[in-house]
C-alpha positions as CSV (number, residue, x, y, z in Angstrom):
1,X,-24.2,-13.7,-11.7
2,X,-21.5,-16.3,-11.4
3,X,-18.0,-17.5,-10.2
4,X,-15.9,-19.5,-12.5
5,X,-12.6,-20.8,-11.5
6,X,-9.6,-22.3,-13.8
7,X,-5.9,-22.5,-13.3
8,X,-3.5,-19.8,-13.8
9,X,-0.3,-21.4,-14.0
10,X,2.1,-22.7,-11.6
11,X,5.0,-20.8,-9.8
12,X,8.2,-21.2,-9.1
13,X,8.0,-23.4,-5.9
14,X,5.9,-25.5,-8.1
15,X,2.5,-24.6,-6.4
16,X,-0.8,-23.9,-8.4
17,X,-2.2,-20.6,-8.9
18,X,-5.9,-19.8,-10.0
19,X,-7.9,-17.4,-11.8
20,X,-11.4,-16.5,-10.2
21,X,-13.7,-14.7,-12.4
22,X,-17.2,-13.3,-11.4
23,X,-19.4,-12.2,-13.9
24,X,-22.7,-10.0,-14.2
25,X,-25.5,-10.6,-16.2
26,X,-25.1,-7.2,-17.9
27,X,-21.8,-8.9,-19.1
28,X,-19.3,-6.9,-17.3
29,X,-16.9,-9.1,-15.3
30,X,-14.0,-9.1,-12.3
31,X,-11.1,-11.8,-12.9
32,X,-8.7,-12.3,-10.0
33,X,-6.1,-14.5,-8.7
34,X,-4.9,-15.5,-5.5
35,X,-1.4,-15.6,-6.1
36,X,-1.5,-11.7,-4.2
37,X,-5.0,-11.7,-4.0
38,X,-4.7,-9.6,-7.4
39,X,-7.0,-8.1,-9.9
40,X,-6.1,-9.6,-13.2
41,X,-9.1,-8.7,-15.6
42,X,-12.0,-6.3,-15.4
43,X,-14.4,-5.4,-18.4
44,X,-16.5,-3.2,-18.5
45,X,-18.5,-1.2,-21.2
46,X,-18.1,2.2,-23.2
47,X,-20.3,4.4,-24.0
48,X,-21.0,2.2,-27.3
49,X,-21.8,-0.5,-25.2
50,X,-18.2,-2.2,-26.3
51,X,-16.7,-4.0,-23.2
52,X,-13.1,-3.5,-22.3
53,X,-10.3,-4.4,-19.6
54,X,-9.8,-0.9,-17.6
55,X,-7.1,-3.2,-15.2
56,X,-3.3,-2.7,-16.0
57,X,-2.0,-6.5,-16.2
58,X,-0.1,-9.6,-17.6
59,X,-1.2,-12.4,-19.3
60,X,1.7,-14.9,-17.5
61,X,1.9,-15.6,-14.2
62,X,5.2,-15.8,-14.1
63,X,5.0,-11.5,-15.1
64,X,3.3,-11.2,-11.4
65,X,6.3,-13.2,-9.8
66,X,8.4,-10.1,-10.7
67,X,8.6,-7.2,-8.8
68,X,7.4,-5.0,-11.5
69,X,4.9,-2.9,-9.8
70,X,2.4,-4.3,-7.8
71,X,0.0,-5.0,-10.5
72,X,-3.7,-5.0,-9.5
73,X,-1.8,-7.0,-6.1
74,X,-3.2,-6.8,-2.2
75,X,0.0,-4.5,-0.7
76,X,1.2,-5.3,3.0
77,X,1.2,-5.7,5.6
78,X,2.2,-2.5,5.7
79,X,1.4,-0.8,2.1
80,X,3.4,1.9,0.8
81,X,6.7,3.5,3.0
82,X,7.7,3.2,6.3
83,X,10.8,5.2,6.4
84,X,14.5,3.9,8.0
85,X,13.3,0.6,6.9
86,X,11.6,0.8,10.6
87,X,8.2,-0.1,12.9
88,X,8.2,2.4,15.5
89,X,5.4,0.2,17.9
90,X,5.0,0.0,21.9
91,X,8.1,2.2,22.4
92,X,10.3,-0.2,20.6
93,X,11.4,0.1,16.9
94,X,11.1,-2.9,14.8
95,X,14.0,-3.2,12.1
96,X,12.5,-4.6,9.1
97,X,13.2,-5.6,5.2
98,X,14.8,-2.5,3.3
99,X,13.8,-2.9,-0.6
100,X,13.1,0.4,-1.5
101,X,16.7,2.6,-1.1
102,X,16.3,3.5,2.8
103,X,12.9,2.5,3.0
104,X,10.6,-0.4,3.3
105,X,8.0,-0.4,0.6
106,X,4.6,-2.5,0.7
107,X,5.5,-4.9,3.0
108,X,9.5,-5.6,2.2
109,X,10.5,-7.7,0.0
110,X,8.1,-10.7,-0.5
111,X,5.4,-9.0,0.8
112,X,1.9,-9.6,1.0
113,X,1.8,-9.0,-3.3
114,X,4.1,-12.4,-3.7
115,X,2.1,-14.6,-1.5
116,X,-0.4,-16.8,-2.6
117,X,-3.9,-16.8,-0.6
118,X,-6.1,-19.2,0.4
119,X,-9.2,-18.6,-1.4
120,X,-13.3,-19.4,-1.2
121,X,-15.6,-18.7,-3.2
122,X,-18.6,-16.7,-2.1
123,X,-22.1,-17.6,-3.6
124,X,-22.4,-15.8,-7.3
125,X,-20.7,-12.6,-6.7
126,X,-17.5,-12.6,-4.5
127,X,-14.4,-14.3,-4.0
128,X,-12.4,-14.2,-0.5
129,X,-9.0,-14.7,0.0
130,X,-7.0,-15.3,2.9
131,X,-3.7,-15.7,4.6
132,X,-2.2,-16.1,7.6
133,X,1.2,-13.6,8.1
134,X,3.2,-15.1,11.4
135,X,4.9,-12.4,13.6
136,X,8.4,-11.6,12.9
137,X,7.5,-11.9,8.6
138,X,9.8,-9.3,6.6
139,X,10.9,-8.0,10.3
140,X,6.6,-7.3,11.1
141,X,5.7,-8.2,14.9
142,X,2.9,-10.3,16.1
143,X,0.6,-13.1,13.9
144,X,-1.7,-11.2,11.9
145,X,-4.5,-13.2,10.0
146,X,-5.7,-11.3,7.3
147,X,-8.8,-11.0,4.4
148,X,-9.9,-9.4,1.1
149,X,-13.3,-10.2,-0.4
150,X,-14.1,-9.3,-3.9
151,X,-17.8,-8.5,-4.6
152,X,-18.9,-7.8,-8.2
153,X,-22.6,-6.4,-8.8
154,X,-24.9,-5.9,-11.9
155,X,-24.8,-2.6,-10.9
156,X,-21.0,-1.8,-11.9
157,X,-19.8,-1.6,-8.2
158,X,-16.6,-3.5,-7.3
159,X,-16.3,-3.8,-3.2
160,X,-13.3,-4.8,-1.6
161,X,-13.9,-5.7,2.0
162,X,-10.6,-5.9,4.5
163,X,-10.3,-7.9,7.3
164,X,-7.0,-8.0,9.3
165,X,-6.9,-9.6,12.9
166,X,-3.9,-9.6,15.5
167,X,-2.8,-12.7,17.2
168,X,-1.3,-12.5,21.3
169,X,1.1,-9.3,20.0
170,X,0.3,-5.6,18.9
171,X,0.9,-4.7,15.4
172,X,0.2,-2.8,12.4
173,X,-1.6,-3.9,9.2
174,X,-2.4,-0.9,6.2
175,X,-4.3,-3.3,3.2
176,X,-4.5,-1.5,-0.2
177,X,-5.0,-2.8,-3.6
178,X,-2.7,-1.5,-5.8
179,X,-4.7,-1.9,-9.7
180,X,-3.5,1.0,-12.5
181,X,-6.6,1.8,-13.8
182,X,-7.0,3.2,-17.4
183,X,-10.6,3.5,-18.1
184,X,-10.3,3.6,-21.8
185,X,-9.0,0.2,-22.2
186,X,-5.7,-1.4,-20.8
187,X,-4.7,-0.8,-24.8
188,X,-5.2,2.8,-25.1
189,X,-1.3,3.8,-23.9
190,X,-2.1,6.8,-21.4
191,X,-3.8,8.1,-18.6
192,X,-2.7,11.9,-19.4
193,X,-6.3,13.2,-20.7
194,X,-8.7,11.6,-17.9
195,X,-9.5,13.7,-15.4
196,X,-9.5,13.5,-12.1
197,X,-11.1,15.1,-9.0
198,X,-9.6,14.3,-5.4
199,X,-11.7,15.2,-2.7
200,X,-9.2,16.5,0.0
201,X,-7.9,19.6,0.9
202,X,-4.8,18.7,2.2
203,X,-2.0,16.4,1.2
204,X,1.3,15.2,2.6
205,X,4.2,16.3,1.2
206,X,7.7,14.3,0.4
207,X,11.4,14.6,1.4
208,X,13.9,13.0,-0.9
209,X,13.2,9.5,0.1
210,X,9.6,9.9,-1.0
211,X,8.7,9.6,2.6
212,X,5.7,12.2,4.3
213,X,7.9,15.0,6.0
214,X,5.2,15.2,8.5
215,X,3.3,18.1,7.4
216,X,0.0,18.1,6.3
217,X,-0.7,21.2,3.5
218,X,-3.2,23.0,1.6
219,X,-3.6,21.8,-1.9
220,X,-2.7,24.0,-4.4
221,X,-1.7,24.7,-8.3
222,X,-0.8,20.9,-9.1
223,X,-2.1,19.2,-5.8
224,X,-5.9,21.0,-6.0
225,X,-8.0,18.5,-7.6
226,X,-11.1,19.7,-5.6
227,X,-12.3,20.2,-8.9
228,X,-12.2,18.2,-12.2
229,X,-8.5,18.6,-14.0
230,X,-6.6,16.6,-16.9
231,X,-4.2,14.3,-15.2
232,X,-1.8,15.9,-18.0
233,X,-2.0,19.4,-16.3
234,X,-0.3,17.9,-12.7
235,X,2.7,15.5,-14.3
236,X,3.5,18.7,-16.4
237,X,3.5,20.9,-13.2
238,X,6.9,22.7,-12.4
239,X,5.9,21.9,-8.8
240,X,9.0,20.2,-7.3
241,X,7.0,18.0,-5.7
242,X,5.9,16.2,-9.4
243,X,9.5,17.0,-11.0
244,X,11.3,15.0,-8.5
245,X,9.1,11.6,-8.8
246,X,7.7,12.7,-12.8
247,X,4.6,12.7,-11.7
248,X,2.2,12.0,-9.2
249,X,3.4,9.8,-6.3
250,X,1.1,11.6,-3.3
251,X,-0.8,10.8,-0.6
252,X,-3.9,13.1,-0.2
253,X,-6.1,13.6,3.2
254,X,-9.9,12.8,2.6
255,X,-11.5,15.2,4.1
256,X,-14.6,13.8,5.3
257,X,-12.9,10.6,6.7
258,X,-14.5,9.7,10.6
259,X,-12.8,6.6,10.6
260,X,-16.1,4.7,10.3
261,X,-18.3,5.9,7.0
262,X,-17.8,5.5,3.4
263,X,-16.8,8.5,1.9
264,X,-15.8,9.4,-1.8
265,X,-12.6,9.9,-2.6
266,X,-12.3,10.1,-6.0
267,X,-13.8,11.0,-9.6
268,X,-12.0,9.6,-12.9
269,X,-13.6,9.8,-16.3
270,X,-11.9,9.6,-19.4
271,X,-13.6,11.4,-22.6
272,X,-12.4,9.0,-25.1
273,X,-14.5,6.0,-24.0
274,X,-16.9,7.8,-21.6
275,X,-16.3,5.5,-18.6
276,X,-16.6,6.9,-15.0
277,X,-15.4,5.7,-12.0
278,X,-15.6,7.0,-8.2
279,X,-13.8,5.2,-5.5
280,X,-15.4,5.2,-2.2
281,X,-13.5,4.0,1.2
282,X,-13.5,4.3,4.6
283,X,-9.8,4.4,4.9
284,X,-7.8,8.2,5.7
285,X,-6.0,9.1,2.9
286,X,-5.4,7.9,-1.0
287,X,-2.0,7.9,-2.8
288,X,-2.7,8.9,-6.4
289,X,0.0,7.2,-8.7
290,X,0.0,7.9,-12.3
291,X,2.7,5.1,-13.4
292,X,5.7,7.3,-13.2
293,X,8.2,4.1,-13.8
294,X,6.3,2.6,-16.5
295,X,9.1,1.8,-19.1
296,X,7.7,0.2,-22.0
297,X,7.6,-3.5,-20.1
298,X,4.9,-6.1,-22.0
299,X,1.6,-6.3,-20.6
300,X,-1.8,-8.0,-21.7
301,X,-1.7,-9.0,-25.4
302,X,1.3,-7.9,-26.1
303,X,0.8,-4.1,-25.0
304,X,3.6,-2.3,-24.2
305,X,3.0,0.1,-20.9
306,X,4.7,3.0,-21.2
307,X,4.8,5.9,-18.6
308,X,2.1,7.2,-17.3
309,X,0.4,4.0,-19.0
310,X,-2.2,3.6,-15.5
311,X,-3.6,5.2,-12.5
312,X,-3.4,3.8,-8.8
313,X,-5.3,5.2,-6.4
314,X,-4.7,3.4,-2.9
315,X,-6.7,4.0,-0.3
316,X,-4.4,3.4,2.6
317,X,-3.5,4.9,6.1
318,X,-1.2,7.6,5.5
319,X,2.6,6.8,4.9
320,X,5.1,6.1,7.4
321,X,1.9,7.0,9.8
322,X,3.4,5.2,13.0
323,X,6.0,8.3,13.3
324,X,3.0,10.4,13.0
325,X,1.3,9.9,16.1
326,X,-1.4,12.6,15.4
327,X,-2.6,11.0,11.7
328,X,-5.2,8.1,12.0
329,X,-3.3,4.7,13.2
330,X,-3.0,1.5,11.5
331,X,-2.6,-0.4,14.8
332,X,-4.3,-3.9,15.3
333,X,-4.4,-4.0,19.1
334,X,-4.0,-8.0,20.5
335,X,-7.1,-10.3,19.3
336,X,-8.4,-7.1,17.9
337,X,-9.4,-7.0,14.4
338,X,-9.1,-3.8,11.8
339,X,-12.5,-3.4,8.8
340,X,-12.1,-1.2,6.1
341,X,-14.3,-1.3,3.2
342,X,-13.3,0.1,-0.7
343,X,-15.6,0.8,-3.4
344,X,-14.9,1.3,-7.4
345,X,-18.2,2.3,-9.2
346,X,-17.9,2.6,-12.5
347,X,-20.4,4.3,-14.8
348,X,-20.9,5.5,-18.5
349,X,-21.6,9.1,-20.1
């Protein structure tokens, strides 16, 4: 194992970015950043033994600086919708950025995914990165200091290890990474013929806006992935849930969350290359995204990513959970801090 560090470029306000790479001695390897506390880079092998990137990325910083899609980026401090452009928090309502039509999306508009991290390096095997978000950012009350470390074993397993801690006010922080996964190589071109398995039973529906209309319901034809289905299958669905977004844009209720254990959440495996991965979490809910606005836009070596080019799958607290007092919470009491813990194992068949 080893951590090897070189510079990534520099941005626009002339500060120096880095690249972090840990590697394995069975060769696979994790390269990040801290501009966003992103994941750039991971390899891994086939069922040949061939490594390749599975991560969704650009070879430019300056591709990251755009608002493309939250490549492989840390989302918050809130990630994914909070509807009316709103914080509903201590029986006061706390106006914040609006950058996605009526809404505020991963944080507002320079959110957590355009900030660049302090970062430390971590023995052989991890990289931790860091930032500080002082109350009142993108319309977000109360100081919030926050964490994401990286852990890489020989073992294929990928941990991500949140830490988010409230200052002297009440506030909210929901920390997801936001990678598109394509598991037989960033250069394949589609995501339609893996299949997937989510382990909930529920999900939460959309309104117009994209935003939960607070019901939680049964899975079923397109949204029951209790058992192994081609990704293909659900963004072909009639379902006007998948017509009106193109695809998959959902959040799904894990049903064995307690709020403390980590519990599986997903299976994807993808025939062509024979790669597996399950993601593991101790967070609520997962929002399976299957790259719906993809639009042909130049990636890694030149690749163009087209729709449905990657897969996220964010484990987050629900969205727009603070007008949802009966879902789980995202709320950092005063000097208290939030732990959540992710897991991406990957495996070969």
């Amino acid at each position: 194992m080893a951590v090897t560090t070189e510079t990534f470029g520099t941005l626009r306000d002339g500060r120096e970015a880095r690249l972090f790479t840990i590697s394995t001695a069975a060769g696979s390897s994790v390269t990040l950043t801290d501009f966003g506390a992103t994941l750039v880079k991971l390899l891994f092998p086939d069922s040949l033994g061939r490594l390749g990137d599975v991560a969704l990325g650009f070879d430019q910083l300056s591709m990251y600086e755009q608002d493309i899609g939250n490549f492989g980026a840390v989302c918050g401090r809130f990630a994914n919708r909070l509807s009316r452009a709103s914080l509903p928090l201590d029986r006061r309502v706390y106006p914040l950025v609006r950058n996605d039509g009526p809404n505020t999306l991963h944080g507002g508009a320079i959110g957590f995914h355009h900030r660049l991290w302090d970062a430390e390096v971590l023995g052989e095997d991890a990289v931790r990165f860091s930032r500080f978000s002082p109350d009142g950012e993108e319309g977000f009350p109360g100081d919030l200091t926050v964490s994401v470390t990286y852990r890489l074993t020989d073992e294929g397993v990928l941990s991500l290890d949140y830490e988010a801690t409230a200052g002297a006010k009440n506030t909210v922080a929901n920390l997801t990474n936001h990678t598109y996964w394509n598991l037989d190589g960033d250069t394949f071109g589609s995501i339609l013929d893996h299949s997937i398995r989510v382990h909930a039973s529920r999900f939460t529906p959309t309104n117009e806006y994209n935003i939960p209309d607070g019901r939680l319901l049964p899975v079923k034809g397109a949204f029951d992935l209790r058992a192994y289905r081609p990704l293909r299958e659900g963004v072909q669905s009639p379902d006007e849930q998948i017509v009106k977004v193109n695809g998959y844009d959902h959040n799904f209720v894990l049903d064995a969350y307690d709020g403390k254990t980590l519990v599986k959440a997903v299976d994807l495996k993808a025939a062509v290359s024979g790669r597996r991965m399950e993601v593991w979490t101790t967070m609520p809910g997962v929002q399976l995204y299957t790259g719906n606005h993809f639009s042909g836009f130049e990636g890694k070596g030149g690749m163009r990513y087209n729709r449905y080019g990657g897969v996220a799958l964010e484990t987050q607290f629900f969205p727009d959970a603070p007008r949802h007092p009966a879902w789980p919470q995202a709320t950092v009491k005063a000097g208290e801090t939030q732990r959540s813990r992710t897991e991406y194992r990957f495996f070969v068949e």
